[in-house]
C-alpha positions as CSV (number, residue, x, y, z in Angstrom):
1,X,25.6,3.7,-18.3
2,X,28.4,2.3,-16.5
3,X,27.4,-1.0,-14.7
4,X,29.8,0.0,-11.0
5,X,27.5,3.3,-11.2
6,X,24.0,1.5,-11.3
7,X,25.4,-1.1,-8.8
8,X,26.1,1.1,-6.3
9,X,23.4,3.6,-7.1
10,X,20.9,1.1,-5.9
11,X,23.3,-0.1,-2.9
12,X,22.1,-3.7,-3.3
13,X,25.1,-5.1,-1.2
14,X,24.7,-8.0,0.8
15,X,21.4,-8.5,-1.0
16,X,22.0,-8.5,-4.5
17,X,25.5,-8.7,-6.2
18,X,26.5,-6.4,-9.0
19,X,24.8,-8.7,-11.8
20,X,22.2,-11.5,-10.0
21,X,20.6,-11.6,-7.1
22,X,21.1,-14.8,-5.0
23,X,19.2,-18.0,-6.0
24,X,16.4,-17.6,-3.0
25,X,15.0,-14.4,-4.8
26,X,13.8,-13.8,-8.8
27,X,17.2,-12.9,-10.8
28,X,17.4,-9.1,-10.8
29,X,20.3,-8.2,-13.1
30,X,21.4,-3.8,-12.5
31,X,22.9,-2.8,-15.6
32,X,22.1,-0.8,-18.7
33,X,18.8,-3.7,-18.8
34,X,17.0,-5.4,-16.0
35,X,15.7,-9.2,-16.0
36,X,13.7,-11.2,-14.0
37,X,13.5,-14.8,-14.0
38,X,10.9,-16.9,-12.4
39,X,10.9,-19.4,-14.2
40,X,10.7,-18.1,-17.4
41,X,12.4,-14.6,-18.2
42,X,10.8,-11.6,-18.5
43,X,12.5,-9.3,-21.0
44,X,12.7,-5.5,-19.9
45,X,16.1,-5.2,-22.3
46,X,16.5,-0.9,-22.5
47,X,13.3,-0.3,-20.3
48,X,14.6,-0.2,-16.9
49,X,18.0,2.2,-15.7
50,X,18.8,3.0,-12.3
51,X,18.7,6.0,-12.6
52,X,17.7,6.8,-16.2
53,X,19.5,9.8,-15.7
54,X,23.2,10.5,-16.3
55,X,24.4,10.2,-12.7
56,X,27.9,11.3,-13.5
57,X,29.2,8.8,-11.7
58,X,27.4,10.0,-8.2
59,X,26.5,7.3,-5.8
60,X,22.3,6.8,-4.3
61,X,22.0,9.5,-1.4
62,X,19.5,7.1,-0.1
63,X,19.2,3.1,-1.0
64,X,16.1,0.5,0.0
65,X,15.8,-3.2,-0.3
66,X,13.0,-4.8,1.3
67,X,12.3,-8.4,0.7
68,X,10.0,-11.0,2.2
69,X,10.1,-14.6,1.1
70,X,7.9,-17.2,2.1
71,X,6.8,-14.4,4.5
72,X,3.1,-13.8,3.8
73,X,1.7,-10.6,5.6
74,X,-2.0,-10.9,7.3
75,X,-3.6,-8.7,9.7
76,X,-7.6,-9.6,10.6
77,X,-10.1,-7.6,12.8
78,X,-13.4,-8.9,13.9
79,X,-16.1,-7.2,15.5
80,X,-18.6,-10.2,16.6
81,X,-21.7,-10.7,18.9
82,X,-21.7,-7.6,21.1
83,X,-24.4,-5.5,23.2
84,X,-24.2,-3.8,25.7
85,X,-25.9,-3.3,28.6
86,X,-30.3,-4.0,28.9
87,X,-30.9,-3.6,25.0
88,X,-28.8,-0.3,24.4
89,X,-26.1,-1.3,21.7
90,X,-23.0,0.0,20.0
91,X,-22.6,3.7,19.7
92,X,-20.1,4.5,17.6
93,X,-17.6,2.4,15.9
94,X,-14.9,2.3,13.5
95,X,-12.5,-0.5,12.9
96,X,-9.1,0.3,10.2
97,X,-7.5,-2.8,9.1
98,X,-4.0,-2.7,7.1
99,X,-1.5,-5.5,6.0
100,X,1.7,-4.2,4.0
101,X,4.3,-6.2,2.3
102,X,6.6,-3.5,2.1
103,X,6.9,0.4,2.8
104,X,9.1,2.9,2.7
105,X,8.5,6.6,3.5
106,X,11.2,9.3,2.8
107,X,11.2,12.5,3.2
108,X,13.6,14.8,1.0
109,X,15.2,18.0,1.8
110,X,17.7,18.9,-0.8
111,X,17.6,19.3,-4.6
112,X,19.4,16.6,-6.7
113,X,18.8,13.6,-4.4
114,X,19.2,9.7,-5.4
115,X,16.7,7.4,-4.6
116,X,17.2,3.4,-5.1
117,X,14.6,1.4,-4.2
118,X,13.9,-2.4,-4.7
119,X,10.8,-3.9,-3.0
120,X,9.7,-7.4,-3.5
121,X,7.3,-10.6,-2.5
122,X,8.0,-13.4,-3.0
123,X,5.3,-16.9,-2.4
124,X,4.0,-14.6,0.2
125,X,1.4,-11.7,-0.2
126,X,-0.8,-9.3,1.9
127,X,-4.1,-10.1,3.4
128,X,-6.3,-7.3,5.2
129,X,-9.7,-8.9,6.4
130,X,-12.2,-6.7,8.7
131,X,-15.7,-7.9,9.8
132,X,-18.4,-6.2,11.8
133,X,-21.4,-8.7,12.0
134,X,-24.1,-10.0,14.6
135,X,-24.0,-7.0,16.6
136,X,-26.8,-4.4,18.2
137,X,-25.9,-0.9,16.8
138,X,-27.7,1.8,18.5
139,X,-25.5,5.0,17.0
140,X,-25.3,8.4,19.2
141,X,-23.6,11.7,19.5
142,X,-19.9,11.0,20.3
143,X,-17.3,13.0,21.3
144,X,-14.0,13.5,18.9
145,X,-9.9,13.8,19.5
146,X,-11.2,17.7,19.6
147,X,-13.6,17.1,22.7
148,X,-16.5,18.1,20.3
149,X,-19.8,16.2,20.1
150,X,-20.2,14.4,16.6
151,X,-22.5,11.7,15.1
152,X,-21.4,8.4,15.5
153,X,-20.7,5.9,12.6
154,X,-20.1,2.6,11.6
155,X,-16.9,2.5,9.5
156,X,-15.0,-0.4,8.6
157,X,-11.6,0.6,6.2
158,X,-9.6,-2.7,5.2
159,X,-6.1,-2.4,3.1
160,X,-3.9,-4.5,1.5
161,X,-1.0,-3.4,0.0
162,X,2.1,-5.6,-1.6
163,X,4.9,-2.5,-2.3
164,X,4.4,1.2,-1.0
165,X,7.1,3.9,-1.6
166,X,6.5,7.4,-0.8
167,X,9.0,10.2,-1.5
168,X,8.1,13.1,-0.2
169,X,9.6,16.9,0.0
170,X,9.9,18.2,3.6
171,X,7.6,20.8,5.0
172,X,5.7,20.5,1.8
173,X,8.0,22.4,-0.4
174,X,9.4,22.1,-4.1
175,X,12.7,20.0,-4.9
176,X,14.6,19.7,-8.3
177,X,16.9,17.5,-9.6
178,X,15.4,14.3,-7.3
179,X,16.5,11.1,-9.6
180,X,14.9,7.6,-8.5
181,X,14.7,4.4,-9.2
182,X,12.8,1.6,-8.6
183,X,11.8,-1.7,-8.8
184,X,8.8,-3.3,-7.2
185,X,7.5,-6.8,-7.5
186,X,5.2,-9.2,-6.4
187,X,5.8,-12.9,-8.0
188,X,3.3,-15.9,-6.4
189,X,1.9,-13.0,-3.9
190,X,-1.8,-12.1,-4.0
191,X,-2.9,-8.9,-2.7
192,X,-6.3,-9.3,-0.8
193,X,-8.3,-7.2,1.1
194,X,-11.8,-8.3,2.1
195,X,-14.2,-6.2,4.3
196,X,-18.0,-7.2,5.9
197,X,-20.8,-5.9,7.8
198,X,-23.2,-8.3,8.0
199,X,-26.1,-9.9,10.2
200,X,-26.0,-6.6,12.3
201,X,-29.2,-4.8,14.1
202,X,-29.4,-1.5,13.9
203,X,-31.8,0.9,16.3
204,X,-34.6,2.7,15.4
205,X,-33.3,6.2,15.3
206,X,-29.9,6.2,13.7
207,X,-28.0,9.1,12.4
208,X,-26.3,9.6,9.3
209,X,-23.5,7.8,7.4
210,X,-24.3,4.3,8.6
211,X,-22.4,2.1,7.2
212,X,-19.2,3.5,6.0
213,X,-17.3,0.7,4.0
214,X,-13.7,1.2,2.2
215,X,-11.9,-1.6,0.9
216,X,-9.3,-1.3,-1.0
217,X,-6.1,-3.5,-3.0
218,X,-2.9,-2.4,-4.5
219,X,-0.2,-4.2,-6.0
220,X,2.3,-1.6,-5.9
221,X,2.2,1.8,-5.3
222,X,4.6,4.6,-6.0
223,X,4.1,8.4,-5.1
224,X,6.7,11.2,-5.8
225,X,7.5,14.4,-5.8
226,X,6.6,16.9,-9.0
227,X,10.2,16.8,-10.9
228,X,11.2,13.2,-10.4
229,X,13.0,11.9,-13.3
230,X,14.0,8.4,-13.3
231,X,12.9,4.6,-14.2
232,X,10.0,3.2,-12.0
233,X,9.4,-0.9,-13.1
234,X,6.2,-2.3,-11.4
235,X,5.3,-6.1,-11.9
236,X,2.7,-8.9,-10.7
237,X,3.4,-12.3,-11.9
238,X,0.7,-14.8,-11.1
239,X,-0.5,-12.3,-8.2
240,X,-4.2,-11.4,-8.0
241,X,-5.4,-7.9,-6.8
242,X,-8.7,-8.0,-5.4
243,X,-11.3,-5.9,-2.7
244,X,-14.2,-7.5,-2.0
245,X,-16.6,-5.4,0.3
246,X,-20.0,-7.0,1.3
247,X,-22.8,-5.1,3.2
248,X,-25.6,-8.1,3.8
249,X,-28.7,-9.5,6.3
250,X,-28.5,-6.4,8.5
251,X,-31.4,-5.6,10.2
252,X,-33.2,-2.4,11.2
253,X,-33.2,1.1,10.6
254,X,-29.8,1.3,8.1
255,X,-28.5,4.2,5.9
256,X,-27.4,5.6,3.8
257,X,-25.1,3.0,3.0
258,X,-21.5,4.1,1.8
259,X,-19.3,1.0,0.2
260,X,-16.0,1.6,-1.7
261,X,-14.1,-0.5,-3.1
262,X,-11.3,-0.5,-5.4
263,X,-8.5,-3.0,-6.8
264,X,-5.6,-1.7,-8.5
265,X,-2.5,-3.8,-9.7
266,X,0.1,-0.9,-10.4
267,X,-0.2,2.8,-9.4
268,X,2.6,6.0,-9.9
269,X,1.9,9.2,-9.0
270,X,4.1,12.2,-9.3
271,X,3.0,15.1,-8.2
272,X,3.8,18.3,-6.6
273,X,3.3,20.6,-3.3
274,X,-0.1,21.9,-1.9
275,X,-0.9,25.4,-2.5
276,X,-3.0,27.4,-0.1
């Protein structure tokens, strides 16, 4: 494939030049092969097009670079220490914690659509941390967004996520033809997500689903529509993945106790439409 047609397929202008990127980011080299040095190369000779597909010379209908160098990402929530009122404590609560490196959500509505996409981290990362700990829980009927009464819960969700690209097909309907491709990397960037509920009392008469723990960890994530033909590289170089999710020294009337927890380093899913 013609090395003009990958370039601008990928639209890495400004950013990357036809061959190299600039000397602050890994060497990313668009042609019939892709490389990437930090400090030593990494050989993907014939693996990686952009598009596989014979483009016949069209250009990307829609291009993404997102970088962040010596930009680590963090986001922290802390629930500490709190009771209300005489003895009566918390009734419901649910805390979501997320940190993302990069994302990128597109929705498609036309057939034979071309998606370039280059996400990287470099000496940076994504940290999610959530903790719930030393307060008195006392969980109660609470209303929802629908005005309806519903058990409360303690959940705590905590994510980290280094890349994220979603393509998606409008109003959940079927496209053909949709070509991507994509790059996504994570060199010196560890992807952490650490949630706690800890040293907490609980009341006497609690209701179900008490505690609700998720944790999860991705290096790179990739999700499609069914159809998608294309190249999709996915790389961590000295970048741990990990969820850790503790549930410890609580006190009182507690369960069931729900804790998941999951670390992944690459993930691609293609799939297609719903069906009633």
């Amino acid at each position: 494939m013609k090395k003009s047609v990958l370039a601008v397929s990928v639209s890495l202008a400004c950013v990357f030049a036809a061959t190299t990127a600039s000397a602050d980011y890994p060497e990313v080299t668009i042609d019939s092969e892709i490389t990437l040095n930090y400090d030593k190369d990494i050989d993907l000779t014939g693996t990686v097009n952009v598009p596989v597909v014979d483009m016949d010379g069209a250009e990307a209908d829609i291009s993404v670079n997102q970088f962040n160098h010596d930009s680590p990402v963090s986001s922290t929530a802390i629930v500490s220490g709190n009771t209300a009122a005489g003895t009566t404590g918390i009734t419901d609560l649910k805390v979501n914690v997320t940190a993302v490196g990069n994302n990128a959500s597109i929705d498609l509505n036309a057939d034979n659509t071309v998606v370039g996409a280059v996400q990287g981290n470099q000496n940076g990362g994504a940290t999610a941390v959530g903790s719930i700990t030393r307060n008195r829980i006392d969980l109660d009927k609470v209303k929802n967004e629908d005005g309806d009464l519903v058990d409360g819960i303690v959940a705590l969700n905590v994510t980290a996520v280094g890349n994220n690209l979603t393509i998606a097909a409008a109003d959940d309907s079927g496209l053909s033809g949709t070509k991507v491709g994509s790059v996504q990397f994570n060199y010196d960037s560890p992807v952490t997500a650490t949630g706690t509920i800890s040293g907490n009392g609980f009341g006497v008469n609690p209701v179900s689903r008490d505690p609700k723990l998720a944790v999860t960890a991705v290096g790179n994530n990739l999700t499609s529509v069914l159809g998608t033909t294309g190249s999709m590289l996915q790389v961590n170089r000295n970048s741990a993945i990990s969820a850790r999710g503790y549930v410890s020294g609580n006190r009182g009337a507690i369960g069931p106790v729900s804790v998941n927890v999951s670390a992944v380093g690459n993930n691609i899913s293609i799939k297609g439409p719903s069906v009633d």
